[in-house]
Wavefront OBJ file of the C-alpha trace (Angstrom):
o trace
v 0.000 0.000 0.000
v 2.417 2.431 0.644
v 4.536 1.731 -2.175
v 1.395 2.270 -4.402
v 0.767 5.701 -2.523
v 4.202 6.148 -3.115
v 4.063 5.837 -6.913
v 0.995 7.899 -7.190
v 2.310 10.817 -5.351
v 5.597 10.488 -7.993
v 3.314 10.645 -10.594
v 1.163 13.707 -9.597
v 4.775 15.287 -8.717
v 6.182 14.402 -12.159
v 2.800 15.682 -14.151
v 2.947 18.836 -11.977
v 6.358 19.293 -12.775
v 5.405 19.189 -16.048
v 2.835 21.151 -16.526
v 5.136 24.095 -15.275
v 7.524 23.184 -17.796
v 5.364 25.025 -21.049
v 8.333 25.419 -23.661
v 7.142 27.367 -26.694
v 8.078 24.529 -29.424
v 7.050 21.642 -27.971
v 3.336 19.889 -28.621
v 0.781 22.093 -26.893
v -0.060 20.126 -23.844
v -3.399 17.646 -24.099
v -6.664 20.230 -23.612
v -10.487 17.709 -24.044
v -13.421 20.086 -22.663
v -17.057 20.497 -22.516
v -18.294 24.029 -24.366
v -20.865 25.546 -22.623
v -22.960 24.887 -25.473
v -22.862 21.088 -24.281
v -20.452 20.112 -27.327
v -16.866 19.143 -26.930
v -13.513 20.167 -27.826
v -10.725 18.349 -28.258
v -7.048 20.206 -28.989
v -5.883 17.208 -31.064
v -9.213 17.484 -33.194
v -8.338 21.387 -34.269
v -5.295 20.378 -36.027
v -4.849 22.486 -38.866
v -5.629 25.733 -37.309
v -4.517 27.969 -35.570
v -5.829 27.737 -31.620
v -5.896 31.016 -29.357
v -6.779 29.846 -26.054
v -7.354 32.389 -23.272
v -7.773 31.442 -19.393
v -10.174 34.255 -17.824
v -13.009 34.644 -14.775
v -15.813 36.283 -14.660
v -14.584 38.651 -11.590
v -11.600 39.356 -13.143
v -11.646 43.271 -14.634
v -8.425 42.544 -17.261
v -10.193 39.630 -18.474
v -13.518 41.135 -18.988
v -11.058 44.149 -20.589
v -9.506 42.306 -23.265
v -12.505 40.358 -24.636
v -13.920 42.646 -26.674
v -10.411 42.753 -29.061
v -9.884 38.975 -28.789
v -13.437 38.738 -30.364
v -12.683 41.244 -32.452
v -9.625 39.830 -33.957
v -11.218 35.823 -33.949
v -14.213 37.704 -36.210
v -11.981 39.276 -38.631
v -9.726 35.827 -38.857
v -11.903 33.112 -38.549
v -12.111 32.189 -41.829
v -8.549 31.774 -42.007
v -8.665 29.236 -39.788
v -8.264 30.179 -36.587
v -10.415 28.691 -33.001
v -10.699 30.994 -30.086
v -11.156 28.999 -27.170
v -12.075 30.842 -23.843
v -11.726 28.764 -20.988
v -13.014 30.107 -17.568
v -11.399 29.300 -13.802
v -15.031 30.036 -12.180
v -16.809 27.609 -10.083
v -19.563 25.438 -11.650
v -21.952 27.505 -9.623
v -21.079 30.007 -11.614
v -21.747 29.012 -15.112
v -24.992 31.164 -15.190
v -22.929 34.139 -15.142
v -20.072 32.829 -17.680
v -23.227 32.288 -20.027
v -24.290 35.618 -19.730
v -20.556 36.837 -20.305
v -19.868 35.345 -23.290
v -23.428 35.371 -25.322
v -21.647 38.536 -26.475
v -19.055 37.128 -27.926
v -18.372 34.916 -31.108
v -15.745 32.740 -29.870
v -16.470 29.360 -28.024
v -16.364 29.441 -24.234
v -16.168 26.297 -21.421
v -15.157 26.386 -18.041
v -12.085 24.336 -16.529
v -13.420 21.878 -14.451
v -10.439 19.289 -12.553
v -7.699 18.507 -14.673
v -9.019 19.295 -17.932
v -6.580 21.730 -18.196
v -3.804 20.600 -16.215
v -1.179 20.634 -18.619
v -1.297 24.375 -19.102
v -0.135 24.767 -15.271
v -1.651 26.227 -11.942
v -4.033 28.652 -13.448
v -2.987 31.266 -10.255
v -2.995 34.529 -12.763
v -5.574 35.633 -15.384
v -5.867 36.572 -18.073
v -3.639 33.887 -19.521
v -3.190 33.177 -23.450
v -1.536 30.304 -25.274
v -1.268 30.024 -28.985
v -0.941 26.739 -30.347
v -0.322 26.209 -34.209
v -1.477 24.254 -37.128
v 0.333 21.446 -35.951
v -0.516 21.788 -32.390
v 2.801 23.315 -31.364
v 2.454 25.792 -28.730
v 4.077 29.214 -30.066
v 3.196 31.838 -27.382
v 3.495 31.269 -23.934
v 1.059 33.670 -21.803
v 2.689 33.122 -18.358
v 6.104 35.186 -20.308
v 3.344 37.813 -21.248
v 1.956 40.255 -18.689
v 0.040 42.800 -20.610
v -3.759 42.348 -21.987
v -3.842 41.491 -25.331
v -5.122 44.155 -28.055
v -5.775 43.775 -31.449
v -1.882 44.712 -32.543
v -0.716 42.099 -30.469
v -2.949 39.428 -31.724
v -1.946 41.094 -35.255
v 1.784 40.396 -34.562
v 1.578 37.164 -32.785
v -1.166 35.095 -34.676
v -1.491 36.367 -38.249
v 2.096 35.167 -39.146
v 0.592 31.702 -37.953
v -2.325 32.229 -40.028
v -0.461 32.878 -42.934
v 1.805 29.713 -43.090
v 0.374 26.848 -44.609
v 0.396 23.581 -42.417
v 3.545 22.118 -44.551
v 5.557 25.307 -44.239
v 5.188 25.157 -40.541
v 5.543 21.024 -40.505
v 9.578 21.864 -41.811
v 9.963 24.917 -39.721
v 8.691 23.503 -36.150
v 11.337 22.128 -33.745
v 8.477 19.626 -31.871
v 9.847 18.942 -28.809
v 8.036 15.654 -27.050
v 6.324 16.536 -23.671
l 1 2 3 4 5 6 7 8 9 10 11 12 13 14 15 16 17 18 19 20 21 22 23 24 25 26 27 28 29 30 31 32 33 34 35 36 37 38 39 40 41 42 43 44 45 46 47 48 49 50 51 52 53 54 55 56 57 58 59 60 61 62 63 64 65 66 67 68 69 70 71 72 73 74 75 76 77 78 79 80 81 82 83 84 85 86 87 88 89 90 91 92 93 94 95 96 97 98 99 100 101 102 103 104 105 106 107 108 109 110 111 112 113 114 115 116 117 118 119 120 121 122 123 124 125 126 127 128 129 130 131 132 133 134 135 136 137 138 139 140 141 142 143 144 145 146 147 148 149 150 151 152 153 154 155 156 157 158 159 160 161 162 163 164 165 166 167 168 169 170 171 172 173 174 175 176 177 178
């Protein structure tokens, strides 16, 4: 028994240790979720675009405050391929108000319930952003990032991404396993 206890707790250790570890270049850590619309999302199954996925709450005032221009850019982009994905910290309790929070916006929404979103690290800070590629390659790390995101900053990080076809970015990527 204890060895078994002791295993485990090397395990959830390791995977913690990992999740800390984001390197931009390596495979986007695993992300499966429910949307808020009851349909589900799976990372691996958005291969082939270009995934901007944003960790917010609904009391948090910079979240709330950079929204409108992530919406703004996913409208303007979307047919070139790219998924917003906004993934909320709140309780399940409060899903009513996440609802009413993001019926404004055009982007899908779900909230991180247990370890859904482990690999993307303790969640301590939001607003949080990762950008994963067209061949699920993480390429901007939001912890290294401590302004709000704007519409020039979206501009400068994710176009470029959206302009490389998958192939071009297949012989550029240095994938890293996790």
């Amino acid at each position: 028994m204890q060895r078994l206890l002791l295993c485990a707790g090397l395990l959830w250790c390791s995977a913690h240790v990992r999740a800390s570890e984001l390197v931009e270049g390596m495979l986007a850590p695993v992300l499966e979720l429910e949307l808020i619309d009851g349909t589900a999302f799976n990372l691996v199954d958005h291969r082939g675009k270009v995934v901007v996925l944003n960790f917010w709450a609904s009391w948090c005032a910079p979240c709330r405050e950079e929204m409108p221009a992530i919406d703004t850019f996913y409208r303007s982009h979307r047919a070139d391929g790219l998924e917003v994905i906004a993934v909320s910290i709140d309780a399940p309790r409060d899903l009513d108000k996440v609802r009413r929070i993001v019926k404004n916006y055009s982007f899908a929404a779900s909230l991180a319930l247990g370890r859904q979103a482990s690999g993307y690290g303790r969640l301590s800070r939001v607003p949080v952003t990762f950008v994963i590629d067209r061949n699920g390659v993480l390429r901007f790390d939001g912890y290294k990032f401590a302004k709000l995101l704007d519409v020039p900053t979206l501009e400068k990080v994710v176009t470029p991404l959206l302009r490389n076809p998958r192939s071009a970015l297949l012989a550029d990527a240095k994938v890293l396993t996790p």
